[in-house]
mmCIF file as gemmi writes it, N, C-alpha and C atoms, coordinates in Angstrom:
data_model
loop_
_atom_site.group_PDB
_atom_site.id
_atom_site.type_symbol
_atom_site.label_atom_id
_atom_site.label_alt_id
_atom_site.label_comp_id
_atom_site.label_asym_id
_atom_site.label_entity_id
_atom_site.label_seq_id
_atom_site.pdbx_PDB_ins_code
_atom_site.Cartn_x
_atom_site.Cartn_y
_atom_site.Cartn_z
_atom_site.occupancy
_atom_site.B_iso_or_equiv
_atom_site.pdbx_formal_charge
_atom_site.auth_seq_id
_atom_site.auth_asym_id
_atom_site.pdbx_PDB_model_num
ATOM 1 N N . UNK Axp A 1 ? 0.851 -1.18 0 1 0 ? 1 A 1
ATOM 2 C CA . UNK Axp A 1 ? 0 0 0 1 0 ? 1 A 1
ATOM 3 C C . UNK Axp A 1 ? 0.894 1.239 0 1 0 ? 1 A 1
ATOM 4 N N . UNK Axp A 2 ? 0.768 2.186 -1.036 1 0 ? 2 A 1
ATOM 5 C CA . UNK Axp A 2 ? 1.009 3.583 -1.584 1 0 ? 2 A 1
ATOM 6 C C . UNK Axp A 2 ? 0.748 4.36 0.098 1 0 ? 2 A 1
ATOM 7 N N . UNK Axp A 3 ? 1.738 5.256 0.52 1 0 ? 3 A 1
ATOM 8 C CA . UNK Axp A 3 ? 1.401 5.787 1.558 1 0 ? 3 A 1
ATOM 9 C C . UNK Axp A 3 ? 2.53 7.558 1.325 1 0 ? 3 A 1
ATOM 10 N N . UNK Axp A 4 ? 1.484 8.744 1.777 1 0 ? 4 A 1
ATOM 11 C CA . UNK Axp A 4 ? 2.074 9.916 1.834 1 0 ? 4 A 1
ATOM 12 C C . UNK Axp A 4 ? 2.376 10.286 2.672 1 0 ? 4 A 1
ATOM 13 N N . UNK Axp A 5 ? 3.262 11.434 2.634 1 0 ? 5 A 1
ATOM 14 C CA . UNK Axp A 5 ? 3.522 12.258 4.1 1 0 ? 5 A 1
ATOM 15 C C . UNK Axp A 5 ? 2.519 13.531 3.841 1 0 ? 5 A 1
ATOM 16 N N . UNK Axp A 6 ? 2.625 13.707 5.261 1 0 ? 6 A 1
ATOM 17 C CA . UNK Axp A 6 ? 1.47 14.471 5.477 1 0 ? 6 A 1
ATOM 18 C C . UNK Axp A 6 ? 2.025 15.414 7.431 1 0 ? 6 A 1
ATOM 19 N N . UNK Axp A 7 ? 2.332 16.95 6.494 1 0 ? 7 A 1
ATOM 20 C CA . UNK Axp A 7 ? 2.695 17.518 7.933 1 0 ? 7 A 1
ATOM 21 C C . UNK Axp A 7 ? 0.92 17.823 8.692 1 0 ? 7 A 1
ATOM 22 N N . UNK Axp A 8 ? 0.877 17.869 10.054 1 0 ? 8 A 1
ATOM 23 C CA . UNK Axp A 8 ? -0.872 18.373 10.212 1 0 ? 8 A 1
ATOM 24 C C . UNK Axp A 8 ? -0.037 19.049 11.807 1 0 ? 8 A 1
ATOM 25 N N . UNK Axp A 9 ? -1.212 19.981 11.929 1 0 ? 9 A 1
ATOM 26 C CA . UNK Axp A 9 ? -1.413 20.092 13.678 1 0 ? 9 A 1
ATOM 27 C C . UNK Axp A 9 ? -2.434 19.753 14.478 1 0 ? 9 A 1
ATOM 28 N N . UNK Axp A 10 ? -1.694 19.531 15.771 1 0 ? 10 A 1
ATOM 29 C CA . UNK Axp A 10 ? -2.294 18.324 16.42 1 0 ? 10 A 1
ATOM 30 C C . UNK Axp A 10 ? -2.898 18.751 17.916 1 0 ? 10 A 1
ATOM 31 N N . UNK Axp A 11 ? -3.476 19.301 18.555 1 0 ? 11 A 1
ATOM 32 C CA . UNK Axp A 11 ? -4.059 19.794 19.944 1 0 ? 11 A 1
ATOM 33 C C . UNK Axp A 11 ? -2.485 18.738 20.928 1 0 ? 11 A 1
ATOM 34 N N . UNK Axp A 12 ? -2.206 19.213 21.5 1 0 ? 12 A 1
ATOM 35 C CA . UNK Axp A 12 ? -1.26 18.915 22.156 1 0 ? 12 A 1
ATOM 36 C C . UNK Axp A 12 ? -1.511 17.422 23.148 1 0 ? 12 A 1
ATOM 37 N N . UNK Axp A 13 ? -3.119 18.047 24.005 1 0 ? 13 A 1
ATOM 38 C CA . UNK Axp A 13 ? -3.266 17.092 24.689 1 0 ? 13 A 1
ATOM 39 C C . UNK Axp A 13 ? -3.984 15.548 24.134 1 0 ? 13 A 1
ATOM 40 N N . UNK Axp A 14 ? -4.462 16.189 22.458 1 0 ? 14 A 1
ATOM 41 C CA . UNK Axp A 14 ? -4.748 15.022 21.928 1 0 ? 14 A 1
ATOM 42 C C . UNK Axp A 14 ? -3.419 14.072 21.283 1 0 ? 14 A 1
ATOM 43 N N . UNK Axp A 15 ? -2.175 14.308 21.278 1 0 ? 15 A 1
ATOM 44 C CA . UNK Axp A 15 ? -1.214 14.105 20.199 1 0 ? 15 A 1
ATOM 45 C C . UNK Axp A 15 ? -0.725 13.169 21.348 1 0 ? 15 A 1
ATOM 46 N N . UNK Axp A 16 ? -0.304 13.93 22.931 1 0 ? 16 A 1
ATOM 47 C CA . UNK Axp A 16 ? 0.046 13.13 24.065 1 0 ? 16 A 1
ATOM 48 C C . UNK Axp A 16 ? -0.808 11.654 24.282 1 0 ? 16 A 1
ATOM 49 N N . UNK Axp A 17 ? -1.756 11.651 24.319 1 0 ? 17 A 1
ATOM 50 C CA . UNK Axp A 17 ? -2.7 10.284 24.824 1 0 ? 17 A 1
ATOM 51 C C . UNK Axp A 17 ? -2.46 9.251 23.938 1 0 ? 17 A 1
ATOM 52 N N . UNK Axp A 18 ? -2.792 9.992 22.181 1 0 ? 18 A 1
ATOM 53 C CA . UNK Axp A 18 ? -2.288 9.238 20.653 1 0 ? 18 A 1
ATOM 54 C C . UNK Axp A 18 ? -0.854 8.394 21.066 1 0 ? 18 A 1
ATOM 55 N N . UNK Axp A 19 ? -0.021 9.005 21.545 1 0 ? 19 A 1
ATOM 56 C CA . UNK Axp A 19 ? 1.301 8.804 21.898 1 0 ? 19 A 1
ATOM 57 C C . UNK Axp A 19 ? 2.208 7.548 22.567 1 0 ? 19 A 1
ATOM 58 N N . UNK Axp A 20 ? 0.556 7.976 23.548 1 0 ? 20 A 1
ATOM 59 C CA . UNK Axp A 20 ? 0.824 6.905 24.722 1 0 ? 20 A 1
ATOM 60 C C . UNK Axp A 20 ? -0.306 5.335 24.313 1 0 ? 20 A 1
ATOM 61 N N . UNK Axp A 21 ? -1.009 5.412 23.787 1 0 ? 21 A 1
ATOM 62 C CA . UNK Axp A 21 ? -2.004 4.281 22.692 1 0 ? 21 A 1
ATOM 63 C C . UNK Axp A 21 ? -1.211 3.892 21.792 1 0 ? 21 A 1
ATOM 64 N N . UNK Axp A 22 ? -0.841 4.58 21.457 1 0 ? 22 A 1
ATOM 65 C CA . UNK Axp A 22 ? 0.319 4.179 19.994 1 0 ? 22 A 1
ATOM 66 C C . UNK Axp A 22 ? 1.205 3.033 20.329 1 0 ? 22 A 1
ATOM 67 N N . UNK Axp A 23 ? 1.949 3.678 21.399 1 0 ? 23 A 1
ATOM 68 C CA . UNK Axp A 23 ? 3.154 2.979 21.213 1 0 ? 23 A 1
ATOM 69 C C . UNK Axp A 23 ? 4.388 3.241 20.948 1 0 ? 23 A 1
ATOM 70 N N . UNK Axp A 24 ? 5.411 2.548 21.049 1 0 ? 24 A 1
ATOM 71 C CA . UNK Axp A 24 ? 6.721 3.443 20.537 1 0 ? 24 A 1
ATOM 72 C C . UNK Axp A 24 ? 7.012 2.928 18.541 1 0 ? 24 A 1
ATOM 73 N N . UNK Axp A 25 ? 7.055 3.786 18.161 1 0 ? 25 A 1
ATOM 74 C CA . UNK Axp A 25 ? 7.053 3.89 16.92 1 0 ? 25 A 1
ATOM 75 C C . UNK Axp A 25 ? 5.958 3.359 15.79 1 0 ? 25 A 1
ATOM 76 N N . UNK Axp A 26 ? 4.857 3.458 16.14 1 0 ? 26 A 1
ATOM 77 C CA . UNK Axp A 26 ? 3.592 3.01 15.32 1 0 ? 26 A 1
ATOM 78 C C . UNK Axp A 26 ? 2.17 3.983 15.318 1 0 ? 26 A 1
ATOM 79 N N . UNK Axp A 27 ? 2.991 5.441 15.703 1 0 ? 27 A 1
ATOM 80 C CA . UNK Axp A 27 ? 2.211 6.614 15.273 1 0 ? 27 A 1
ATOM 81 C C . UNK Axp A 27 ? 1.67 6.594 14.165 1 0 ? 27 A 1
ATOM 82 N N . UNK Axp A 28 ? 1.987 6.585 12.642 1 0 ? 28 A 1
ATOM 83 C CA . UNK Axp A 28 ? 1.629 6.221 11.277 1 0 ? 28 A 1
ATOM 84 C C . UNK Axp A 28 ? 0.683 4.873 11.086 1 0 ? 28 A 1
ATOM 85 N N . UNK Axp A 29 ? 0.666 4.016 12.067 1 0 ? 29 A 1
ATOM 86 C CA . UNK Axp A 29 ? -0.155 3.061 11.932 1 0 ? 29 A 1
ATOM 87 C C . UNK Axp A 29 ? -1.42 3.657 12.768 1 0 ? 29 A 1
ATOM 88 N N . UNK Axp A 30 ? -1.217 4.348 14.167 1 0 ? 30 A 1
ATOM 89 C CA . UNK Axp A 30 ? -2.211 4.436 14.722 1 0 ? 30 A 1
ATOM 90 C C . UNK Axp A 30 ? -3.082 5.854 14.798 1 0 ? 30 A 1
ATOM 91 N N . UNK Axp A 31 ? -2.395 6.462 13.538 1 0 ? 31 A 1
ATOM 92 C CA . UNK Axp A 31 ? -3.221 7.828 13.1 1 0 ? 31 A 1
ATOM 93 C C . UNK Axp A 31 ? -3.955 7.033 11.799 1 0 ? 31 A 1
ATOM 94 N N . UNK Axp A 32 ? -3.595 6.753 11.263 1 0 ? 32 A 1
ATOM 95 C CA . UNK Axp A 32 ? -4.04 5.762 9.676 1 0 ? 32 A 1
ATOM 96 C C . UNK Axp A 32 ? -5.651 5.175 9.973 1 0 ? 32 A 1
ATOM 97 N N . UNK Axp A 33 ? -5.096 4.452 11.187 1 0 ? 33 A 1
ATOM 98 C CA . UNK Axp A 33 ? -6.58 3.668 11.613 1 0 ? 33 A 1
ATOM 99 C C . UNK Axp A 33 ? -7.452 4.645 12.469 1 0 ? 33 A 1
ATOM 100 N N . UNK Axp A 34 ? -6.808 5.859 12.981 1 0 ? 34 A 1
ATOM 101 C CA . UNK Axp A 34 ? -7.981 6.785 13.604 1 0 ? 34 A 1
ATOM 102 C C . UNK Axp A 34 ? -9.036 7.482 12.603 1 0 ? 34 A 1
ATOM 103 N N . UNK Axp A 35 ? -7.843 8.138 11.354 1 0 ? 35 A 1
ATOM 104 C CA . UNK Axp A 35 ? -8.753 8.674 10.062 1 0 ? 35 A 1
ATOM 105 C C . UNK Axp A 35 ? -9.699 7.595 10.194 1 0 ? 35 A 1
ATOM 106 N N . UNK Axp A 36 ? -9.409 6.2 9.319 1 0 ? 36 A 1
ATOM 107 C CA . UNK Axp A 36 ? -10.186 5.572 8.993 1 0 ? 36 A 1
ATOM 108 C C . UNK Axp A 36 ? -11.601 5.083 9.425 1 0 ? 36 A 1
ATOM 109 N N . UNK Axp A 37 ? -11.111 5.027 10.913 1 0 ? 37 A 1
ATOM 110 C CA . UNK Axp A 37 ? -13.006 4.915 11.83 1 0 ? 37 A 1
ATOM 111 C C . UNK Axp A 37 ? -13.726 6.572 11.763 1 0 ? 37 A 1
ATOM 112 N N . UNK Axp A 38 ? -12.815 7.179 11.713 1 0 ? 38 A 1
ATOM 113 C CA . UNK Axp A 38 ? -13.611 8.683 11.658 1 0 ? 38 A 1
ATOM 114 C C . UNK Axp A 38 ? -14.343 8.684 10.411 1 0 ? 38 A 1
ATOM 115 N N . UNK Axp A 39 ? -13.618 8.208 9.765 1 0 ? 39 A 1
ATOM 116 C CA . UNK Axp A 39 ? -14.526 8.341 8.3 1 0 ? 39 A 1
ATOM 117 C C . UNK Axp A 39 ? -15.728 7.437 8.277 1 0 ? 39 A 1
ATOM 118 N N . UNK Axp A 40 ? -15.506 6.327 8.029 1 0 ? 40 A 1
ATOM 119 C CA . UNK Axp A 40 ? -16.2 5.09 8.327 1 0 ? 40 A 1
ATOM 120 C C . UNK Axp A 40 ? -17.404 6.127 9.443 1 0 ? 40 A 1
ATOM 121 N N . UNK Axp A 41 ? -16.941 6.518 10.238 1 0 ? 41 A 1
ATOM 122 C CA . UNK Axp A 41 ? -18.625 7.197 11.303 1 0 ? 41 A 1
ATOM 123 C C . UNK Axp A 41 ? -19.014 8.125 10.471 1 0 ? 41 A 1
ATOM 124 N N . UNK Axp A 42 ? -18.036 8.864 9.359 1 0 ? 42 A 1
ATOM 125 C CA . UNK Axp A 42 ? -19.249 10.038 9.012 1 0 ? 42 A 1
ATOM 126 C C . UNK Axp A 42 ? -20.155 9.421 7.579 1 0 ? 42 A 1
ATOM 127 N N . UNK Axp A 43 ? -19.482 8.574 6.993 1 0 ? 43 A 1
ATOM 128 C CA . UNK Axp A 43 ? -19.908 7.343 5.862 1 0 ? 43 A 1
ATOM 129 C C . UNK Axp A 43 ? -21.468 7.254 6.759 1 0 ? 43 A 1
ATOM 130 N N . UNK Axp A 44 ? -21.11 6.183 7.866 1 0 ? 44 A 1
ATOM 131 C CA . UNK Axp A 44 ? -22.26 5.767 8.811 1 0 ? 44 A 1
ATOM 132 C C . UNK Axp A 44 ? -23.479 7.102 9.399 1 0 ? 44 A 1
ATOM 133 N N . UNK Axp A 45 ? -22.859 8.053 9.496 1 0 ? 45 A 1
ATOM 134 C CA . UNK Axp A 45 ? -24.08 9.492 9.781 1 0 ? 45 A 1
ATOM 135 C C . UNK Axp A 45 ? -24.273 9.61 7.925 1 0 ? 45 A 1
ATOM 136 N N . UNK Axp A 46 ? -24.151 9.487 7.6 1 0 ? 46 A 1
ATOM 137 C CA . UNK Axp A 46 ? -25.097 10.17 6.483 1 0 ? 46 A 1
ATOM 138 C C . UNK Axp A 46 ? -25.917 9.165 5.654 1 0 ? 46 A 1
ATOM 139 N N . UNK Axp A 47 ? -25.443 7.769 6.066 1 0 ? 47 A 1
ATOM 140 C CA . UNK Axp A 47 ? -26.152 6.815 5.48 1 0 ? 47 A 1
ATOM 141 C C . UNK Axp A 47 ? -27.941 7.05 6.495 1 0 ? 47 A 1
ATOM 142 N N . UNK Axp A 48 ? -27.313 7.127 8.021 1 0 ? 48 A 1
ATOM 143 C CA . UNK Axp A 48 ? -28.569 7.555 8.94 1 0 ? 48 A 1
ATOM 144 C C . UNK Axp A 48 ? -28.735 8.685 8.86 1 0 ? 48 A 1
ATOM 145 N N . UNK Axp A 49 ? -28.714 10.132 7.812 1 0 ? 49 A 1
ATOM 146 C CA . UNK Axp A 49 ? -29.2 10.484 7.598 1 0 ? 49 A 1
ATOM 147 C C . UNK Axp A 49 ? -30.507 10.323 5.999 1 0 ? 49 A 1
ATOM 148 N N . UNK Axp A 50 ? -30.013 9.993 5.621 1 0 ? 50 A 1
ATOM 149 C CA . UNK Axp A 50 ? -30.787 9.951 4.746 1 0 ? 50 A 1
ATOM 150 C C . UNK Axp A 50 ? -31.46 8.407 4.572 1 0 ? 50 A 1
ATOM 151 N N . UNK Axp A 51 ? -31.925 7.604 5.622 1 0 ? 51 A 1
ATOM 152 C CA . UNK Axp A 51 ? -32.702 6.781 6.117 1 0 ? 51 A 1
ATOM 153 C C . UNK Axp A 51 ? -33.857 7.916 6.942 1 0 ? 51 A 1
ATOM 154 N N . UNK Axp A 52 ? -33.456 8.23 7.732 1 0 ? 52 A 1
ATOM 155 C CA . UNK Axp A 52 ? -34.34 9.276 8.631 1 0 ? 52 A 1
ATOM 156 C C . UNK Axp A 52 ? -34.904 9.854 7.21 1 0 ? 52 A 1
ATOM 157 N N . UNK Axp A 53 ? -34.609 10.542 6.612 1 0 ? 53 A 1
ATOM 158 C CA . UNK Axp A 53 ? -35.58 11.283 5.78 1 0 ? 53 A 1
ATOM 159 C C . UNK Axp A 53 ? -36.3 10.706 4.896 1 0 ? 53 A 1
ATOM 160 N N . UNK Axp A 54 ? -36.006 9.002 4.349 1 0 ? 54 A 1
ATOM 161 C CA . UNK Axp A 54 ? -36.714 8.396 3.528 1 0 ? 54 A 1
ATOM 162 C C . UNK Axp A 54 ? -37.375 8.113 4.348 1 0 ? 54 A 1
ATOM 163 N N . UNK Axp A 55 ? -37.293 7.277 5.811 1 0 ? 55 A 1
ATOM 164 C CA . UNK Axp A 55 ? -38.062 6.486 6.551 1 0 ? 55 A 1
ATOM 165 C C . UNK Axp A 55 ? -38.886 7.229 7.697 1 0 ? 55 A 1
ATOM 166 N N . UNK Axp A 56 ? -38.409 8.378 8.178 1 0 ? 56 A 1
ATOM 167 C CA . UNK Axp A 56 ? -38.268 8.783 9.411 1 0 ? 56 A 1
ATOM 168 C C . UNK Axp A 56 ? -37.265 8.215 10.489 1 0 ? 56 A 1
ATOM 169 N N . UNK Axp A 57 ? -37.926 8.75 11.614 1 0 ? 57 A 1
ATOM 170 C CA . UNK Axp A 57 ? -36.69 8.213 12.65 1 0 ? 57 A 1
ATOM 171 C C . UNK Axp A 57 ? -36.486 7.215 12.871 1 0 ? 57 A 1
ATOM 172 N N . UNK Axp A 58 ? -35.574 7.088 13.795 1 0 ? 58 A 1
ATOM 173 C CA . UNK Axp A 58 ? -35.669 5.764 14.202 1 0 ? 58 A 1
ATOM 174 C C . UNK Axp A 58 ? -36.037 5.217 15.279 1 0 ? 58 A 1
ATOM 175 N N . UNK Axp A 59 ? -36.658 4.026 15.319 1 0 ? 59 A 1
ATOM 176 C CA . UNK Axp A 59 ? -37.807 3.858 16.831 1 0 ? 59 A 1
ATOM 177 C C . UNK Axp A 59 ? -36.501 3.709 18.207 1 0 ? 59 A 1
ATOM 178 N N . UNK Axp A 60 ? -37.291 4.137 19.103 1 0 ? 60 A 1
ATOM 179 C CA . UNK Axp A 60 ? -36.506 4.033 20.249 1 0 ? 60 A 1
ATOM 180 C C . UNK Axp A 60 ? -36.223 2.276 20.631 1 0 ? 60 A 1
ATOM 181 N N . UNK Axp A 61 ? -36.759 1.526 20.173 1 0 ? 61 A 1
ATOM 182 C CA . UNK Axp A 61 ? -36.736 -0.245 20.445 1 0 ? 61 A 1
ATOM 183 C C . UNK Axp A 61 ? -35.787 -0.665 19.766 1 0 ? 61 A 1
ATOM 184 N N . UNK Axp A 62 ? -35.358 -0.244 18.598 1 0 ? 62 A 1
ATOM 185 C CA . UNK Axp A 62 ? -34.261 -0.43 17.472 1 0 ? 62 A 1
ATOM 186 C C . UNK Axp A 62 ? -32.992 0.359 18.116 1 0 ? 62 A 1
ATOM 187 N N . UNK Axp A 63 ? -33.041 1.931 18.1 1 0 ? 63 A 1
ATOM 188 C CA . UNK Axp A 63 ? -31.475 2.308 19 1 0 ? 63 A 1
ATOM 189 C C . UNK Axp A 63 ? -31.391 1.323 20.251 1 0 ? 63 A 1
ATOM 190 N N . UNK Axp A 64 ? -32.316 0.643 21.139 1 0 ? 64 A 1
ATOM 191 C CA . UNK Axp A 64 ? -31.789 0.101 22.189 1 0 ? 64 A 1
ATOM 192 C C . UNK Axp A 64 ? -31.283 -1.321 21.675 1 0 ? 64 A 1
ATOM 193 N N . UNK Axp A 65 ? -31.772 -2.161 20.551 1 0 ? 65 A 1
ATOM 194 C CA . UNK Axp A 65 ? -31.045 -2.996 20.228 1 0 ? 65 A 1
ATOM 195 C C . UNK Axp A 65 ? -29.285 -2.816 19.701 1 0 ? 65 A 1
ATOM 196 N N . UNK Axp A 66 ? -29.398 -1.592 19.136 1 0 ? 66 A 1
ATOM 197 C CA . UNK Axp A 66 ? -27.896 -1.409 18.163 1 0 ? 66 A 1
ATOM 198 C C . UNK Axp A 66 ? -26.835 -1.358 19.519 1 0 ? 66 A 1
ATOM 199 N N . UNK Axp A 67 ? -27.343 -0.589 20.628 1 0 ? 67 A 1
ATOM 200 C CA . UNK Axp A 67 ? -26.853 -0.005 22.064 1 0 ? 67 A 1
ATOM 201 C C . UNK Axp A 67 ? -25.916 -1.385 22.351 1 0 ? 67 A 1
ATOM 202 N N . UNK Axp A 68 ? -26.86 -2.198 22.207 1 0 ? 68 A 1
ATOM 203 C CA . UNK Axp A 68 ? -26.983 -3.335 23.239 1 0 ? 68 A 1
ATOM 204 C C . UNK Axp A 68 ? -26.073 -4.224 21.898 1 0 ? 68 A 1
ATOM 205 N N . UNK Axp A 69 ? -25.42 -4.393 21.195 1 0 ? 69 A 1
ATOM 206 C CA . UNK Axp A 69 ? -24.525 -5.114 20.192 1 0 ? 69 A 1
ATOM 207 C C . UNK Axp A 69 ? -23.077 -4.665 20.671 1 0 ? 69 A 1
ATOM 208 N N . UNK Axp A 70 ? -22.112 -6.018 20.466 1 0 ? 70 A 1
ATOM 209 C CA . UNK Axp A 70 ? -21.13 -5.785 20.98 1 0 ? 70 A 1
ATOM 210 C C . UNK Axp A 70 ? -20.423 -5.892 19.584 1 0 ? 70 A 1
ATOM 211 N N . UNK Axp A 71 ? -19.769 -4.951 19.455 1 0 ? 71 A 1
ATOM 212 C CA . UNK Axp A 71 ? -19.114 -4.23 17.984 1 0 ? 71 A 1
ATOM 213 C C . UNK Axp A 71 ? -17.65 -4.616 18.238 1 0 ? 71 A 1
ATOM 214 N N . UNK Axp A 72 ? -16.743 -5.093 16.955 1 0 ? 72 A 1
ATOM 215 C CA . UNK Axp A 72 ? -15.352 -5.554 16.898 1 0 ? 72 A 1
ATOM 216 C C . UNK Axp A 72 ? -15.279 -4.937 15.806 1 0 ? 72 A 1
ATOM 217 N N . UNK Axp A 73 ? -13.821 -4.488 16.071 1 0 ? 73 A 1
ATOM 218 C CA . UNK Axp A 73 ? -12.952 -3.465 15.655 1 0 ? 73 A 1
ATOM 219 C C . UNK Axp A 73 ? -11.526 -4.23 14.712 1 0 ? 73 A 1
């Protein structure tokens, strides 16, 4: 896999915690996979948005099932 550099800025106290999750030397792996679920959630909000507007909302019996699913990463 094709991979760029990329300078960014980073909130300090978010870059520290990244830091300490990371690991020693697997920053590039563990920013890579942060984009990627960020995206993947906004993919996922707009798919539920535009369910809500074909369907309407969504019933409160259904969010308590999704709640209640144990999700792997």
């Amino acid at each position: 896999m094709a991979h760029e550099r990329l300078s960014i800025s980073v909130d300090p106290e978010l870059l520290e915690e990244a830091r300490q999750r990371a690991g020693q030397g697997s920053m590039s792996k563990f920013m890579n996979e942060a984009l990627k679920y960020y995206l993947q959630a906004l993919h996922i909000r707009e798919v539920e948005a535009e369910l809500k507007a074909k369907y309407g909302p969504i019933p409160d019996e259904v969010k308590e099932k999704v709640a209640a699913l144990e999700w792997v990463g």
